[in-house]
Structure formats: structure tokens, C-alpha cells
C-alpha positions in Angstrom: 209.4 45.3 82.5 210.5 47.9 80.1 208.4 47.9 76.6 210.2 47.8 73.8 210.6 51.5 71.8 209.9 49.4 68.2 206.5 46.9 67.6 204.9 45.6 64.3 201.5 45.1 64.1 200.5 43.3 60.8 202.6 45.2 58.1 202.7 48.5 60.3 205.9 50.0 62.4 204.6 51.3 65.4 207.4 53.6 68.4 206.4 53.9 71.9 205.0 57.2 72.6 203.9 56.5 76.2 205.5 53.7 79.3 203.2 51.6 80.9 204.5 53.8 83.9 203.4 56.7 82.6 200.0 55.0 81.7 199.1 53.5 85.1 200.2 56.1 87.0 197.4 58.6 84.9 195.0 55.9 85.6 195.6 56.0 89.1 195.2 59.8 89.3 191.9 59.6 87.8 190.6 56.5 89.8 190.8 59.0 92.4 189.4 62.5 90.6 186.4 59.6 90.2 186.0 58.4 93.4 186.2 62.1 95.0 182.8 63.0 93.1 181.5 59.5 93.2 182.6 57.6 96.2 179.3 57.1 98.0 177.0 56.9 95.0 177.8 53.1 93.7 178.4 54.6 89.9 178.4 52.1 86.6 181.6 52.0 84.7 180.2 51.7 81.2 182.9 50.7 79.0 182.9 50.8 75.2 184.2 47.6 73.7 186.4 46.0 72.7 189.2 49.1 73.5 188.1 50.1 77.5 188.7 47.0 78.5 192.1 47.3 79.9 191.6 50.9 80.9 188.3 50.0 82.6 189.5 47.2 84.7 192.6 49.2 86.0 189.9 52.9 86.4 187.1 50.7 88.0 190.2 49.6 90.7 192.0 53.0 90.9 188.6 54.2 91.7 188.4 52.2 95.1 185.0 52.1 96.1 181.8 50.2 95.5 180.7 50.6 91.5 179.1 48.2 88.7 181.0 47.2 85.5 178.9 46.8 81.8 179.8 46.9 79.0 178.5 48.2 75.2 179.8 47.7 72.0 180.1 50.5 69.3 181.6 50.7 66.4 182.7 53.4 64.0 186.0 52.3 62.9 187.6 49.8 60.0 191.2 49.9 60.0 192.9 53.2 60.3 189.4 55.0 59.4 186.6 56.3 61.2 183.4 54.9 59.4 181.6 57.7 60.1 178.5 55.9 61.1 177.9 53.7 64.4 176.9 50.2 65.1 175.8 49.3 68.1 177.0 45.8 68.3 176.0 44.8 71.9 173.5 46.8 73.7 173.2 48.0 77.5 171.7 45.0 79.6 172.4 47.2 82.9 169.4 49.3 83.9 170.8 52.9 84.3 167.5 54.8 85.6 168.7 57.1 88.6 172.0 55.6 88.4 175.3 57.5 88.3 176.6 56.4 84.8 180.6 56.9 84.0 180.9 55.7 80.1 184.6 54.5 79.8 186.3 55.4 76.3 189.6 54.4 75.3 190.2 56.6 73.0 188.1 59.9 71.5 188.9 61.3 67.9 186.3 62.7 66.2 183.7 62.7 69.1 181.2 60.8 66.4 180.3 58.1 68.3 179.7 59.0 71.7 178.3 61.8 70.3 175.6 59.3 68.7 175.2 57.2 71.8 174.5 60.1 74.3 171.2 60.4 73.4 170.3 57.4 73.6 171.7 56.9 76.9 170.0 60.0 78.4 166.8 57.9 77.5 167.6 55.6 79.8 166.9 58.2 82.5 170.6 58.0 84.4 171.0 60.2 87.5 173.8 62.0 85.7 176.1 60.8 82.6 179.8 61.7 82.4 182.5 60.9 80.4 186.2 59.1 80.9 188.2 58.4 78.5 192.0 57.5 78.4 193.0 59.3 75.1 191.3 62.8 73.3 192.7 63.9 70.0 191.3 67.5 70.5 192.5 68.6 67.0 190.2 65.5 65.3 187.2 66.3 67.7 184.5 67.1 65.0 181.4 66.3 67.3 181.5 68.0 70.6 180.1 67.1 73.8 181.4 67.3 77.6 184.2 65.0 78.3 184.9 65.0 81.7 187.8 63.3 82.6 191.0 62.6 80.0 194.0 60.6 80.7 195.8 62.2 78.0 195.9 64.7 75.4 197.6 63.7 72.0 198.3 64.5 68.5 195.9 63.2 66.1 198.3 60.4 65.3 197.1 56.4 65.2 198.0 54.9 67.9 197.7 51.0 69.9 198.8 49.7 72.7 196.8 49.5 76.2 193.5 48.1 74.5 193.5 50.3 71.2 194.3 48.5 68.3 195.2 47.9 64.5 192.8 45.5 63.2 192.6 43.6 66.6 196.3 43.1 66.4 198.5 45.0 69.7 195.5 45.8 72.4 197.4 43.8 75.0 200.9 46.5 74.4 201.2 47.9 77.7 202.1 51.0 76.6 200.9 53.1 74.3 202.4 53.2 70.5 202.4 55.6 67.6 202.3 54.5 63.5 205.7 55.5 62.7 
């Protein structure tokens, strides 16, 4: 199925920037950077809501091996602009003591709320903590911390498509699309 180079979501004009091809086949690649650190060590995918979702499903099967799936919700974005403050909408129900924790990001801008959230993870006493996430926009990162594995590198452009969205409009574009 070949996407189409044009979408609208609400009253924007979004053109593909990235195939689906493209897309799975980087998930694919890091299912398996995962699973050669991680393959006897039953790891928890902890993906960030509502835009991991997609990516986390096809990571947690590129990855091939016995793993957990949870999920949090955090928030620092209304429309097109980082809120600059973080809600935790859903909290961890998964108990992560001495557990090989992999939080799942769709997307990393300014770093701000991951940045927030690893402290509070480290709390929880995990075995180790690292960080995937399918899109980095290095020249937005204001809030550093170690990201360990990335999909891809882009331009700090918005973008939807593959579980990022526009006001919950175009998560389920399967490839990835930049505000034109």
C-alpha cells in the first residue's frame, strides 16, 4: 500500500517525509539492537501514551523474545506546543524493582518530559533504565539525558503519522508526515 505524499489533518497540510517501509524496517533493526542486550533478561517495554502505541507494539515484536508491556501516560503538549510542564495522566501499575526497564518514546523534542519522569522512575529501583524512542529532534533537545536507542534523526519540524499526532487527528498514518 503506497501512502499518499499529501494528508490534511484538521485545517493543517501535512507531505510524507518518511514510507511506512522505511519506518518498519528501522523498527525492525532496533527490535534486534534490543534483544541483543536484552534477550535473556525478560525487559518491560514502558511506553508513553497515547503516541508509543504503534511503535511499541511493532518494537516489543521486532524484539523477539520474552518481555512485559505497560504503559504511562505523560503529557507536555497542546497542539503544536510543548506546555512545558508534565502531567502524569496514568501512573505505572507495573512493579519495576530489579527489572530491566526500556521506556518507549515516540517522539523526543525538547527532552522536558522524560527528563521529568526519570527521576521518578529511578525511585522505583529498576535494574537498569534505557531509553527508545522512534523520533529525536536533536536541535530542539533542551533537557539532556541518555537516549539510547533512536529510530531516526529529524529536523525540528511537526510531524504525525505512525502514532504522533495533531490534536488526536492522523496517529493511525502509517508513515510519517511533515506540516507543510
Amino acid at each position: 500500500m503506497t501512502e499518499p505524499q499529501i494528508v490534511k489533518a484538521h485545517d493543517l497540510t501535512f507531505q510524507l517525509m518518511m514510507s511506512e517501509e522505511k519506518v518498519l524496517a528501522r523498527v525492525e533493526e532496533m527490535g534486534k539492537e534490543l534483544k541483543e542486550k536484552y534477550q535473556d533478561k525478560n525487559p518491560i517495554f514502558l511506553g508513553v501514551l497515547n503516541g508509543a502505541f504503534i511503535f511499541m507494539a511493532d518494537l516489543a515484536r521486532a524484539f523477539e523474545e520474552q518481555c512485559e508491556v505497560s504503559f504511562i501516560k505523560l503529557s507536555s503538549y497542546s497542539g503544536l506546543e510543548s506546555r512545558g510542564e508534565v502531567a502524569t495522566v496514568i501512573g505505572l501499575t507495573t512493579d519495576v524493582e530489579d527489572r530491566h526497564v526500556i521506556v518507549v518514546e515516540d517522539i523526543i523534542d525538547t527532552g522536558k518530559t522524560m527528563h521529568d519522569f526519570l527521576p521518578i522512575l529511578r525511585k522505583m529501583n529498576p535494574a537498569s533504565v534505557a531509553f527508545a524512542t522512534f523520533l529525536l529532534k536533536p536541535d530542539a533537545i533542551k533537557y539532556e539525558f541518555p537516549i539510547d536507542y533512536i529510530g531516526f534523526e529529524i529536523p525540528n519540524k511537526f510531524v504525525i503519522g505512525y502514532g504522533l499526532d495533531y490534536n488526536e487527528a492522523a496517529r493511525n498514518l502509517r508513515g510519517i508526515y511533515q506540516l507543510k
